[in-house]
C-alpha positions in Angstrom: 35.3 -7.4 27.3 35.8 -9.8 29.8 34.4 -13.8 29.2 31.1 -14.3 29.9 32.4 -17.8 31.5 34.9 -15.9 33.6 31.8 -14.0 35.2 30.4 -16.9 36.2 33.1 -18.5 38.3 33.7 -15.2 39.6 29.7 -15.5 40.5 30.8 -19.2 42.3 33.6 -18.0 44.1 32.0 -15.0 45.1 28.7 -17.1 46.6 31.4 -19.3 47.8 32.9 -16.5 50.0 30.0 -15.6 51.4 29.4 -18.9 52.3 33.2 -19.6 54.6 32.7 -15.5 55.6 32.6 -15.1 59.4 29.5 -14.0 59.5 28.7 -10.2 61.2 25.9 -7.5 61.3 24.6 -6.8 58.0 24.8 -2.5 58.9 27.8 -3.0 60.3 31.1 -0.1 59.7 34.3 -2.5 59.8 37.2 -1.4 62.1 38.7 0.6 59.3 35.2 2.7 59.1 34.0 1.4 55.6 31.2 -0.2 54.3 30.8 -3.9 55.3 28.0 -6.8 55.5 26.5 -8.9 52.5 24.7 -8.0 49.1 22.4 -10.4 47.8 20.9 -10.3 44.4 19.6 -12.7 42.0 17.5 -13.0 38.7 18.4 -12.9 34.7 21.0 -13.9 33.0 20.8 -11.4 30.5 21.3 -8.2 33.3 23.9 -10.5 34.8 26.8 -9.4 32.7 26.1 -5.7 34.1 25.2 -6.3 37.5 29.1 -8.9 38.2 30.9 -6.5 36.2 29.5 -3.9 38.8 29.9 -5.8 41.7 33.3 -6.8 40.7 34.7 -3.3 40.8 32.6 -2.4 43.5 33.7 -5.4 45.9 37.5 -4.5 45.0 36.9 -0.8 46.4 34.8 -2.1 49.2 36.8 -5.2 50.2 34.5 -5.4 53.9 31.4 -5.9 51.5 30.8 -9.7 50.4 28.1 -9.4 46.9 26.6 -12.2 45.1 25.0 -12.8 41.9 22.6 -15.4 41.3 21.4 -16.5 37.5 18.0 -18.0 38.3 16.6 -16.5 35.6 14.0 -13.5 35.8 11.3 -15.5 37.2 13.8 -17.6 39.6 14.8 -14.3 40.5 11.6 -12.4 41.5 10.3 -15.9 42.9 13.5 -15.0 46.0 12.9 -11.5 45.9 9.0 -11.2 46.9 10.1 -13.8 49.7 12.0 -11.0 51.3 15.2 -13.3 50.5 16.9 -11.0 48.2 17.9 -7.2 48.1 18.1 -6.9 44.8 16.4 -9.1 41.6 18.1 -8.5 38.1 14.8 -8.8 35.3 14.6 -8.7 31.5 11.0 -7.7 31.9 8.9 -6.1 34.4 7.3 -7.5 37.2 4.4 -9.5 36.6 1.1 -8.6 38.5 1.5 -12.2 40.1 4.6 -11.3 41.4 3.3 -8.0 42.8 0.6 -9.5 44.3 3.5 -12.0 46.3 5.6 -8.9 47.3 2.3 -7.1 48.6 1.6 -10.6 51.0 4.9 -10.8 52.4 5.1 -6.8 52.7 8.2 -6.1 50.7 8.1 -2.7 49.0 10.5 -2.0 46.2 11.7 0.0 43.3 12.1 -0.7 39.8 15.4 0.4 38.3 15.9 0.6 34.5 19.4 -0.1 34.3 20.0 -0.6 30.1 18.6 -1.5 26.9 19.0 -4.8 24.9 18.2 -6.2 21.7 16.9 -9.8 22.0 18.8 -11.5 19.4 18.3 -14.3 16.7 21.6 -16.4 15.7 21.6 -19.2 13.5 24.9 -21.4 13.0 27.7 -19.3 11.5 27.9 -22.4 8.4 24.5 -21.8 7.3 24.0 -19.4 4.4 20.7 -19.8 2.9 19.2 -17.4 6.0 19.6 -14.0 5.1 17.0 -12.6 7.5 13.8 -13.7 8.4 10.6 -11.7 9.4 8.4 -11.5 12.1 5.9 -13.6 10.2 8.4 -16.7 9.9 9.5 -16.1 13.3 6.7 -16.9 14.7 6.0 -19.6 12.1 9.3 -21.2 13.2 9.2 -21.0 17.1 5.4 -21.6 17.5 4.6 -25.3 18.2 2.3 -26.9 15.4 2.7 -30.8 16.7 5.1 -31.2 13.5 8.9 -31.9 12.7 10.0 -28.7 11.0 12.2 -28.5 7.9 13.9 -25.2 7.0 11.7 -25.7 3.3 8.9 -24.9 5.3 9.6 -21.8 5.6 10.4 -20.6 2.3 10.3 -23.4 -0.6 14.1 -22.8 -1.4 15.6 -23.6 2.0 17.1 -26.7 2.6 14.9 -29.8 3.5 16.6 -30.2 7.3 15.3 -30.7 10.2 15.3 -27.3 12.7 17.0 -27.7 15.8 16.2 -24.9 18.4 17.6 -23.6 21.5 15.6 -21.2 23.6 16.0 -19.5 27.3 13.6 -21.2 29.5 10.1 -20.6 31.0 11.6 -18.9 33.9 13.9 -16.5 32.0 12.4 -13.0 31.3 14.5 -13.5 27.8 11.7 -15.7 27.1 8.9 -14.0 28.4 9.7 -11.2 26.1 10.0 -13.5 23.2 7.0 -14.9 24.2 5.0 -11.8 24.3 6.0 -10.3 20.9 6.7 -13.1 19.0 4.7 -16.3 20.4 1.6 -14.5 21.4 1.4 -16.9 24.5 1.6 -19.7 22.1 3.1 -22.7 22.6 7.1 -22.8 21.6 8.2 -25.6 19.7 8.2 -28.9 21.8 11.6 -29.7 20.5 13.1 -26.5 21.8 16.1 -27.1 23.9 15.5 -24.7 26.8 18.5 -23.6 29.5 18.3 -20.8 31.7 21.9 -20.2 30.7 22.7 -18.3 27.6 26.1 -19.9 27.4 24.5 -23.6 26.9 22.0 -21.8 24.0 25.3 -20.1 22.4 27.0 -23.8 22.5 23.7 -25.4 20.8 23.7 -23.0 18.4 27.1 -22.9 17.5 27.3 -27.1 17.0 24.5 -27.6 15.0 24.5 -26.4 11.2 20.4 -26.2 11.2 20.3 -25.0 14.7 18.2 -21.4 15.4 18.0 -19.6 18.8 17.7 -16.1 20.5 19.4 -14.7 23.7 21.1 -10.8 24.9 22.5 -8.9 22.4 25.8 -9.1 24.7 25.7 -12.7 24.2 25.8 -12.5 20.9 28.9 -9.7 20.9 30.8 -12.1 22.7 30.0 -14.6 20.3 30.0 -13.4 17.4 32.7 -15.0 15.3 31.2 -18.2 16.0 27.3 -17.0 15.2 25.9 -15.8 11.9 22.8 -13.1 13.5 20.1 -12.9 11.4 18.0 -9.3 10.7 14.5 -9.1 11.7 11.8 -7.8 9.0 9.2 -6.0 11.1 7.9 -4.2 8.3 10.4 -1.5 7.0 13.1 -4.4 6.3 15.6 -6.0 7.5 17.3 -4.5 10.5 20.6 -6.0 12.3 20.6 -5.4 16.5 23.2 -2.9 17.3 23.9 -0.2 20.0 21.8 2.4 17.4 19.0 0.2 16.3 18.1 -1.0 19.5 18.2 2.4 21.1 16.5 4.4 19.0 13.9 1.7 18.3 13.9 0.4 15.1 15.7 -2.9 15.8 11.6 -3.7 16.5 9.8 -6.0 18.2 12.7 -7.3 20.3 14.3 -4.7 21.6 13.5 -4.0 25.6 14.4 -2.6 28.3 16.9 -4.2 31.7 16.0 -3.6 34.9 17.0 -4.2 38.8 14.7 -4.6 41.3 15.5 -2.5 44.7 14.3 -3.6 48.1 13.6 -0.9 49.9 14.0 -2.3 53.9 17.2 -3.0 52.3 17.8 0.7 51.0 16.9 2.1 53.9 18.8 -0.4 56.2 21.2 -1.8 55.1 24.1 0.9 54.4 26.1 -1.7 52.5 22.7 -1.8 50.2 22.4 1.9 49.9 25.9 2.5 49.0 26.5 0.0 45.9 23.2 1.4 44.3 24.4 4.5 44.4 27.6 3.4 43.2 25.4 1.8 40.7 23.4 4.9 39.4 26.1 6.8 39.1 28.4 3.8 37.0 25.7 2.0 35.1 26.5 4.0 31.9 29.9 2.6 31.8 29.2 -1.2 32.6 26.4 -1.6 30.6 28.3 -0.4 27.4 31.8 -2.2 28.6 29.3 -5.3 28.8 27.4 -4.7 25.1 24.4 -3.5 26.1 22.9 -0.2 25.3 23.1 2.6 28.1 20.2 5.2 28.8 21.6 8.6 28.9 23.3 9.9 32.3 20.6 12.3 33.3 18.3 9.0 33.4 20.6 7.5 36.3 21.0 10.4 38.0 16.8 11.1 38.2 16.3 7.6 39.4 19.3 7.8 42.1 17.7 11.2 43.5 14.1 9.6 43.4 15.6 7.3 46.0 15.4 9.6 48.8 12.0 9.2 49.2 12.3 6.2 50.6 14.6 6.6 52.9 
């Protein structure tokens, strides 16, 4: 599986060829009679992995088509998208009523793709050994702000009397908007939280710090996982450990969710650059989002969602 750090240069250079491009129509065939024009997307760094890997392949079959990937985060993302600036915006969650309301004003219609599944994951530092899993109870009693310095005793009476450090996704990441809904309960997080929109910079926390806790992508976590020590959520029926069968068939519970992309439809309809890589898309999804470590819906799912397309077109 390719670097997680490698995607996101490729991400640089890729807005940075857009940027020196000559710049032409955006439906425009090139001479050779392909697809050409540009491809903007934006949004969460959690469906990021999926949607570069995508654009990648799709860009080096398509070499008249310029695509970028943004990592604004989910909120970031939809913030561009309900502008009209985007044609696509990558999200970890659905689209808040808020944000609806935006898209409505500004008259941009779209379509919400489900693209994967992911379990939201909880790593503490590969050194620490007294965490053998924790449930949803002492998750929350962890991450929820109480104006205190928390110890690790605090938890359970036989932990270690040290300080927890803590490294979450930030307030505009859908990563945390989930983690907020079934763990906070809109609560405050822990003032001390060291929040980045990038899962990398959470990965590196954790990874540096022996009393360090924090959550991200299950893909994050594959990539990482000889330097991370994951920890199995209790929701009730024991511990369970993410993985591609727990977090599809459900039982890797509360924090397993769904990934989606976010279709503009003026865009679907005209742009023919726009129309062609979802397809391309739909039709490859199953593929990426497993080569990635995410979990893929079944093929008939893609397929449904590419054919409802036609209705707006």
């Amino acid at each position: 599986m390719k670097k997680f750090a490698k995607w996101i240069l490729v991400a640089v250079l890729v807005v940075s060829t857009l940027t020196l491009a000559a710049c032409g129509n955006d439906d425009a065939k090139s001479a050779s009679g392909s697809i050409s024009g540009d491809i903007n997307m934006d949004g969460s760094s959690t469906v990021f992995p999926i949607m570069e890997a995508v654009a990648e392949t799709y860009m080096g079959e398509n070499s008249d088509v310029r695509v970028s990937v943004g990592v604004a985060g989910t909120g970031g993302g939809f913030e561009k998208f309900t502008k009209g600036e985007t044609d696509f915006s990558n999200a970890s969650r659905r689209v808040k009523s808020e944000e609806m309301a935006l898209a409505k004003e500004n008259g941009v219609q779209y379509t919400e793709l489900q693209v994967g599944y992911d379990g939201l994951t909880v790593v503490v530092n590969k050194e620490n050994d007294f965490i053998d899993y924790l449930t949803v109870a002492e998750l929350k009693k962890i991450w929820v702000d109480d104006g205190t310095i928390k110890t690790w005793n605090e938890i359970r009476p036989e932990w270690p009397k040290e300080e927890i450090k803590f490294y979450s996704p930030g307030h505009d990441s859908g990563t945390y908007d989930y983690f907020d809904e079934v763990i906070l309960g809109g609560a405050e997080i822990e003032k001390t939280a060291q929040l980045s929109e990038d899962d990398n910079v959470l990965v590196k926390g954790v990874e540096g710090d022996e009393n360090a806790i924090g959550y991200f992508g299950y893909a994050y976590y594959l990539e990482n996982k000889d330097e991370l020590k994951v920890v199995p959520i209790d929701n009730g029926s024991g511990p369970i450990k993410p993985s591609s069968k727990t977090i599809a068939d459900g039982t890797y519970a509360p924090l397993s969710r769904p990934l989606y992309t976010y279709l503009n439809n003026a865009s679907y309809a005209g742009k023919p650059q726009v129309k062609d890589f979802t397809a391309y898309l739909l039709e490859n999804a199953s593929q990426y989002v497993e080569e990635v470590g995410y979990v893929s819906l079944p093929v008939e799912d893609y397929q449904s969602q590419l054919a409802d397309l036609a209705e707006i077109e």
